[in-house]
Structures are given as C-alpha cells and as structure tokens.
MIBA-252675 format. One record per residue (C-alpha): x, y, z; residue in one letter. Coordinates in pm, whole numbers, plus 32768, in hexadecimal, padded with zeros to 4 digits. Each point is the difference from the previous one (the first is absolute). Layout:
% MIBA-252675
XYZa...
% end
This chain:
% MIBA-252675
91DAD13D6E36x7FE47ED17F05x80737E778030x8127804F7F5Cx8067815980A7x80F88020811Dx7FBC810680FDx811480E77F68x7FC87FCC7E9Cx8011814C7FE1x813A80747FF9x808E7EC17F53x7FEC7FDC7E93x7FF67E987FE0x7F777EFF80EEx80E97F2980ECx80DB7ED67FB1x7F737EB6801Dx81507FE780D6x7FBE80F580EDx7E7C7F8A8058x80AE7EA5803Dx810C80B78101x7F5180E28080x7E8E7F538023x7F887FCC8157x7E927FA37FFCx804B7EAA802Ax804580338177x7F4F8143802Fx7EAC7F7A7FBCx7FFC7FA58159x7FC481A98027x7ED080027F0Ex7F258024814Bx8090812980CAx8046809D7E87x7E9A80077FE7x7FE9809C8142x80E580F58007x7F79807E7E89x7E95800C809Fx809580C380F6x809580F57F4Cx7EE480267F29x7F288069811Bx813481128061x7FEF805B7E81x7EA98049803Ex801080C08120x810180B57F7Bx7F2680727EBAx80C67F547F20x7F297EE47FA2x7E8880707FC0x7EEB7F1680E7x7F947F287EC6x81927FE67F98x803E7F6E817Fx7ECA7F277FCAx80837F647ED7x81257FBB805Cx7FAE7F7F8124x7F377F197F44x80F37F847F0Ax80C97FBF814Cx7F067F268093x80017F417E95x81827FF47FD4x7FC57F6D8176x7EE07F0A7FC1x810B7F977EA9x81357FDA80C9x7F437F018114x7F337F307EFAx811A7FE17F34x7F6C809C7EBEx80D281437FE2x80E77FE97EDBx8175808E8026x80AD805F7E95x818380197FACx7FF681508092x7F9B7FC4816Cx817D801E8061x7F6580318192x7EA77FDF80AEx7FEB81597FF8x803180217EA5x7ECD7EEC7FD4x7F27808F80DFx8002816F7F51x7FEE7F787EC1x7ED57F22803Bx7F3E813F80AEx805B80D57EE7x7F657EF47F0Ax7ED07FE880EAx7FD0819A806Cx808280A87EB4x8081816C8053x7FBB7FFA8169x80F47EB6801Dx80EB80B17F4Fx800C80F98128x80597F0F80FDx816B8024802Ax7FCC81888036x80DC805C80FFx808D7ECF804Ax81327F487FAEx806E7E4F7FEAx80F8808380E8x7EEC8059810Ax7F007EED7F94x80F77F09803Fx808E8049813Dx7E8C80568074x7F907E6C7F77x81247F7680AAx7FE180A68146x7E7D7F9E8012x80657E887F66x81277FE3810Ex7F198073813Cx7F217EE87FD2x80C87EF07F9Ex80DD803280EFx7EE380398118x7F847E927F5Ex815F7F4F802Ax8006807B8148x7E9C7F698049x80CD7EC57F8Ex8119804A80E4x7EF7802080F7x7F627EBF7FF5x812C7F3F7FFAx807D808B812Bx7EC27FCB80C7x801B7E6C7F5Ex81587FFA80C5x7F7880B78125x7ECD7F288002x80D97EAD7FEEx80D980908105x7EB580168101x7FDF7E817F8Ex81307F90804Ex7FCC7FDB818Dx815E7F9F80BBx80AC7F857EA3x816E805A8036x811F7FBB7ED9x817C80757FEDx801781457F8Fx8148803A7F31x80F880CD7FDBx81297FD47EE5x7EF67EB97FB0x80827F608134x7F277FA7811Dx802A81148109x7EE380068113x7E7D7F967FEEx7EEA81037FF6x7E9B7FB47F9Bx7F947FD37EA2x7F0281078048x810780C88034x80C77FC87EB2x7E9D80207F4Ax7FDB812280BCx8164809E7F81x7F737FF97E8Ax7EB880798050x80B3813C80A0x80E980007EDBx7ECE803B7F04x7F9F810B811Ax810F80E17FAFx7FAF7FCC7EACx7EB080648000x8079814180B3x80FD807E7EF9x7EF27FDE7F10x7EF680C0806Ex810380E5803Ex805680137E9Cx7E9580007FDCx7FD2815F80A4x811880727F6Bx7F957FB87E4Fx7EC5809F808Cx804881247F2Cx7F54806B7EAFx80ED80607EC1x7ECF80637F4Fx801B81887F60x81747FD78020x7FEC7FED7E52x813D7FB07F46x80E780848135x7F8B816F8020x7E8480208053x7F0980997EF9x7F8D81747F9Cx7E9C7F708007x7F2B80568161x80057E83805Bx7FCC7F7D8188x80EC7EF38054x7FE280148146x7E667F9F7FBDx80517EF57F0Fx80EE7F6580EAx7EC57FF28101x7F1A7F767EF2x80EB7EEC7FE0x80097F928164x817780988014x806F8079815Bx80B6812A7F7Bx809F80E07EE8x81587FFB7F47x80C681478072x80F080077EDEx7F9B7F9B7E93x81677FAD7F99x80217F0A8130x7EA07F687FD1x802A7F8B7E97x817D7F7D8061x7FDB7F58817Bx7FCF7EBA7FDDx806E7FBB8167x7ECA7F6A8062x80447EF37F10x81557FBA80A5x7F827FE88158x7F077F0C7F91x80DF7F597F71x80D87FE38120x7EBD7FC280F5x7FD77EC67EEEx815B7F978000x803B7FF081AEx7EAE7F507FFEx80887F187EC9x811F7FD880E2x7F2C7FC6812Fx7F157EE67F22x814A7F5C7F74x80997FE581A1x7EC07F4E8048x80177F1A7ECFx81537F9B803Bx7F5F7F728175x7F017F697F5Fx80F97F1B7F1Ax80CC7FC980F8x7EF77F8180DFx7F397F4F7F1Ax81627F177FA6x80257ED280A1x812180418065x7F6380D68106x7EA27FA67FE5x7F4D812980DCx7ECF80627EE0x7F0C7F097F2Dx7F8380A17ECFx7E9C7FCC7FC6x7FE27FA17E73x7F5F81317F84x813780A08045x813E7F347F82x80477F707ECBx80777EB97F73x80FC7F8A7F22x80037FB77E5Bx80F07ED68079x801C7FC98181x7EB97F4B8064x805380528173x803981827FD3x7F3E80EE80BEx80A981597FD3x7FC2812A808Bx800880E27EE2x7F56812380A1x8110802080F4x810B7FE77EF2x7F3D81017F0Ax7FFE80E98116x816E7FF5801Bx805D80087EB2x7F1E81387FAEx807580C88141x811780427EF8x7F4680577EF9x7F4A811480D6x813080898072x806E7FFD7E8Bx7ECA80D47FEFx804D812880FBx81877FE67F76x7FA180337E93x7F0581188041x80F180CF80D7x81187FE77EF1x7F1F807A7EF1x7FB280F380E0x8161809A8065x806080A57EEFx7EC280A37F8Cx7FF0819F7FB9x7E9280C38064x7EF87FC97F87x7F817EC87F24x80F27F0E7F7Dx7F707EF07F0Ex80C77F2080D1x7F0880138109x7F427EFA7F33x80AD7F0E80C8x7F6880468140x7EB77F0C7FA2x80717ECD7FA4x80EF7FE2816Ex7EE7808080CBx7EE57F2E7F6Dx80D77EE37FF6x805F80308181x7EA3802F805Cx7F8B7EAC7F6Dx81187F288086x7FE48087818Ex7E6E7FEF7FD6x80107EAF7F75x81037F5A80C3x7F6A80888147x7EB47F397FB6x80B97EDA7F92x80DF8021811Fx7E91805C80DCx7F737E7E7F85x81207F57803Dx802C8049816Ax7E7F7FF18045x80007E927F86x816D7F9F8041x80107EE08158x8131807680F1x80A17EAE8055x800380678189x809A7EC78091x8123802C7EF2x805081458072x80137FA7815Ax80E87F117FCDx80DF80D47F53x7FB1811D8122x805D7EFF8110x81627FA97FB2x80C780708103x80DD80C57F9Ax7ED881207FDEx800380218177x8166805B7FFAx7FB18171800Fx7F197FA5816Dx80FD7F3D807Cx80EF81177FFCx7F0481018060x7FCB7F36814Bx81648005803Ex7FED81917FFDx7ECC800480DEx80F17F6A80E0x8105810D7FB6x80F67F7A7F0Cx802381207EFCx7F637FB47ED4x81717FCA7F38x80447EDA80F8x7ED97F6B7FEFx7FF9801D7E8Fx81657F507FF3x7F717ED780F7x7F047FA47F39x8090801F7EC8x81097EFB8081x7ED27F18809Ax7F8D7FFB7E65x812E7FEE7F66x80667E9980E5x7E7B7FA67FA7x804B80057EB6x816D7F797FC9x7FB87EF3810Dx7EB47FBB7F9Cx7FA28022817Dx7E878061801Bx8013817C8099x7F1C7FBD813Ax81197EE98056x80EA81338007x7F1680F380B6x7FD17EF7811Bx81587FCB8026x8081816F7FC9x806A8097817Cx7F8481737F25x7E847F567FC9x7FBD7EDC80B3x7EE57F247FFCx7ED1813F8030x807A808D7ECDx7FB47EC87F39x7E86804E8028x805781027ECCx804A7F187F15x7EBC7F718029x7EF67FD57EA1x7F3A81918003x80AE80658124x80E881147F47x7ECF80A87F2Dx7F508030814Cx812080C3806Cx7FE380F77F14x7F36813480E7x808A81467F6Ex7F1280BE7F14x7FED7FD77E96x80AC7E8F8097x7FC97EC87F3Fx7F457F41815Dx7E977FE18065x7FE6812F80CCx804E81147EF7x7FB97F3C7EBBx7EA4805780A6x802781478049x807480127E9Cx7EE77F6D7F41x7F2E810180ACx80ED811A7F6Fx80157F8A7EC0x7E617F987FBFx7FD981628068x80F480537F1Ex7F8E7F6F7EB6x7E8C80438086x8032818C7FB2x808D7F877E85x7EAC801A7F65x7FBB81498083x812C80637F86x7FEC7FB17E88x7EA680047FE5x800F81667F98x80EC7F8D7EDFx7F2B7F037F7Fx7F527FD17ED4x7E927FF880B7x807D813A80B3x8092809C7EBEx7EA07FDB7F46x
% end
C-alpha cells in the first residue's frame, strides 16, 4: 500500500474524485481514535500470531512500526497524505511504509467495519467513565456546599413563585442527587458497550482460525459480539451516551438557569467570585454569569445531538451503512460540552458567596407559612379542603387590603392569636420533619445518604478509567 493507494484500489481502475475525498473524508474528527486504533491493531496482531497467520518476526515488526506510528502521532511528526480519508486508513499506511510485507498483512481478517466499531467502543468507555468523574466532582462540590450551609433556609419555588421555605442545603442537595441519577445511567451504559466487535469482519466473520473472543480480553473488553452482522451495525451504545449526555446537559442547563437567576439583582441570593463571571465590551458595571447561560444554551445543542444520531439511525438496513460516519462528530462533541461545563459549573459553585440574609428575607414573607397555618387548622380537625379555603381567604384580604397576614391570623375566630407564632422569621422551615423534607431534621439524615452515595462513585468508574484501562 503506497501514499497514494486507497485500501480498495484494486478493483477500481482509476483513483477517487477529489470530490468524493472532500465528502466523504473523516480524519479530521476521527483523529481523536488514532490511540485505541493503535490498540486494537496491536491486538489483533498478537491474535494473528497466535493464530499462525503472522510469523514471530512479522508480529515483531509490526508491532514495532506500531509503537513508531504511535511515538509519530503524540510528537506530532507523523505526516498524513491526500489519501488518509480515516485514521485507520493512516495508521495502515504508515506501518506498511515502516514494516514492508509484514504491514501489508495487517488488515488480514479484519474489516473498517470491525476496527471502527471496536475504536469507538474502547474511545466511548473511557471518555465517558472521565465525564462521569466530572459529573462526580461536581456533585460532591454541591453536596459539600450543602454540609456548609448550616440552618440557611430560602423559598423554594414552584411555577417561579415563592411556595414554602426549605434549607438551601436542601435545594443544593436536589442537584447533587440529580447528577446521582446521572452517574447511574452511565455506568449502566458503561456495562452495557462492554462488548468487543472485533472478528465480526465486514458483517459475516472470517474463514481464517482467528480468536475474538481472546482479542476482546487482550483489549480489556468485558465480552464478545454474538452476531457479526449486529456488531458492525449497533451503534446503540452511542445513542445511550448520547442520551446519558443530553439528561445530564439538561440537568447542567436547570442548574444554570438558578445560578442567573440568583446571581441578578433582582433577586440577589449568589455572588460570583471573579474567576467565574465575565464583564462587558460596553457596560462597565456588568458582571454576567455566562457559565450559567452557556449551560443553558448548549443543553439544546446536546439534545440536538441524541435527536440527530437517532434519525440517521432509523432508517438504516444490516450491516454497515457509510452513514454511520455520523456517529463521531455528535458523540465527541457531547462528551466535551457535559465534561467541560461540569468543571466550569464545579468552580463556580466552589467559589460562588450564597447571599444568606437575602434569602431569608425572601423565605420569611408570610405568605410561605400559609401551607402551616392551614395544616394546624387540620390538626385540629378541619379537613384539609376547609382549611385550605380559610387560609386562602386570610391571603387573598392580605393582599387586596394590604393588611399584614399575622393582623388577620390574630383576629381570625379559625386561628387566633397561637397560630400567629407560625408566621414567625425560620419558624416554617423548622416544620418541615418528614423524610427527604426540606427542615433540619432530615436535610441531615439526607446529607448522610447522599455523601454515602457519591462516596461509592469512584469505585464505581474506576474500572472504566483510563489508569484502570492501561
């Protein structure tokens, strides 16, 4: 194989059109696979080998001219040439320049259809493990300001309106478990792409006496393909990490749109700490929190992701389709946007200052306490309906009249003067006793769920990791 051969050059009589290389060209994205190409090819050079295909000085030297296309690819002195459509394509041609006839055997039994899915499993397993690790370490930032907080208490919402108070370790806690679940569904899909396509060829297998069930082992995989026309076509472990990317894009852009709102000053609940906003071209005054807003905006473009991958997708016959090319450029893109916004998201709530006495303020209008006012009236026995429709009356005359609603309480022959005691500043978040409640009591016994929780993460996709993938 020359510079300027394709690998089926062959059976054509005339080379390709510059405009199909320009279409159809993918190393410009799939570089990112030169390093499990490598090690898949070394693997199946030592099956080749134990198969009696390659002789032991043709699987040393092409082992060798691995380790050099390697050594190339990382200092950044291996040359690519017009026909290096794929990294595949670059990495067999460069061996066959630097082994001679025993490069030349390298594709033996093996297909791009294989290779492919076999890089892109490996290449998914730990970059996905590694955006987890991300995933990780924000949620144990939001777990770990949550243990900080102490008896901080805010509104929480509901439709953006104030509804009742609950402790801001307890919202920080929500997000935390959030990015919990998250972390679950992707070791999940972990497990599940555990599987090698390797030996599966073109779609049918191979006549020669290769082992893929021993390659797959000598590349760390956790099992076999079953059927060869399925392992070259299934590219479902790309859409479920795409969809793992996209809820946690989702999750990411929920937690930004918090952090604008309470950085405004309009409601003034989070101080940004420098390193971590940005300014204005034109607004001397401007401190924006463009982390928050970037996580929104490119929640969308993740879900644009998982959308465009499962229409190209839909339609597809067995086995290989060209148009699986499109699964890379989605999945990598995915990958660096979650990883990335989850540390920017990770610094931002380390060094961000909660504004505590604004968000008791807001916590201790009255109104909040509404819902304990007309729980006390059913501990006395007026059905909850009633009680609802008393109180809602006491707040509507509040507001109309602009009568403060402890005025009402007193004077109410339903609540009286002991109920006031409710509307008093903290009094309603202390309330709060039931478990997985927003009060003291089990916001406690909650933090010592969830820090067990994220504690076992580690453990978990440690075995996914780069370190632990050698």
């Amino acid at each position: 194989m020359t510079g300027g051969d394709t690998l089926w050059h062959g059976r054509f009589g005339e080379g390709p059109a510059e405009a199909l290389m320009a279409y159809t060209v993918s190393l410009p994205f799939d570089r990112r696979l030169a390093a499990d190409d490598i090690a898949g090819s070394r693997a199946h050079v030592r099956g080749l080998g134990r198969a009696g295909i390659l002789a032991d000085g043709e699987v040393t030297s092409v082992l060798g001219a691995l380790d050099a296309v390697e050594a190339e690819l990382e200092d950044g002195t291996f040359t690519f040439v017009p026909s290096d459509e794929d990294i595949h394509t670059a990495v067999e041609r460069r061996v066959t320049e630097l082994a001679g006839a025993a490069g030349a055997k390298l594709h033996t039994g093996r297909s791009r259809n294989d290779q492919v899915a076999t890089d892109l499993r490996r290449y998914t397993k730990r970059e996905l493990a590694v955006t987890g690790a991300a995933l990780a370490d924000l949620a144990a930032v939001l777990a770990a300001r949550a243990a900080e907080a102490g008896d901080a208490y805010l509104p929480g919402y509901t439709h953006l309106q104030r509804a009742q108070p609950v402790l801001l370790a307890h919202h920080l806690a929500a997000h935390a478990w959030a990015l919990a679940r998250d972390i679950d569904r992707l070791v999940d899909a972990l497990e599940r792409m555990d599987v090698s396509p390797l030996g599966a060829g073109a779609l049918a297998g191979s006549s020669l006496p290769l082992d893929p069930e021993a390659v797959a082992a000598d590349l760390g995989f956790g099992a076999v393909f079953d059927n060869s026309l399925d392992a070259v076509s299934d590219r479902d472990f790309v859409a479920e990490s795409l969809f793992v990317l996209a809820l946690a894009g989702v999750h990411l852009s929920r937690l930004g749109e918090e952090v604008v709102l309470w950085a405004s000053e309009e409601v003034g609940f989070l101080g940004l700490d420098d390193a971590y906003a940005t300014g204005s071209s034109m607004l001397p005054q401007k401190k924006n929190p463009d982390i928050g807003e970037l996580a929104r905006g490119k929640a969308g473009r993740l879900i644009g992701n998982l959308t465009g991958l499962l229409v190209t997708l839909k339609g597809l016959p067995l086995a290989y389709n060209r148009d699986l090319q499109e699964d890379k450029e989605p999945l990598f893109d995915s990958l660096d946007q979650v990883r990335l916004g989850a540390i920017a998201m990770g610094g931002l709530l380390a060094t961000a200052t909660f504004r505590t006495d604004a968000m008791a303020t807001a916590a201790d209008a009255e109104v909040t306490a509404a819902t304990d006012l007309a729980e006390h009236l059913v501990v006395a026995g007026v059905p909850f309906r009633d009680a609802h429709a008393i109180v809602g009356a006491l707040v509507r005359r509040s507001l109309d009249e602009g009568i403060p609603l402890a005025e009402l309480v007193a004077a109410s022959d339903d609540l009286g003067p002991d109920a006031v005691a409710l509307l008093g500043p903290g009094v309603a978040v202390q309330r709060r006793t039931t478990r997985g409640g927003g009060g003291p009591g089990p916001v406690a016994e909650q933090l010592e769920r969830l820090t067990a929780r994220l504690a076992g993460v580690d453990a978990r996709l440690a075995p996914w990791l780069p370190a632990a993938d050698g």
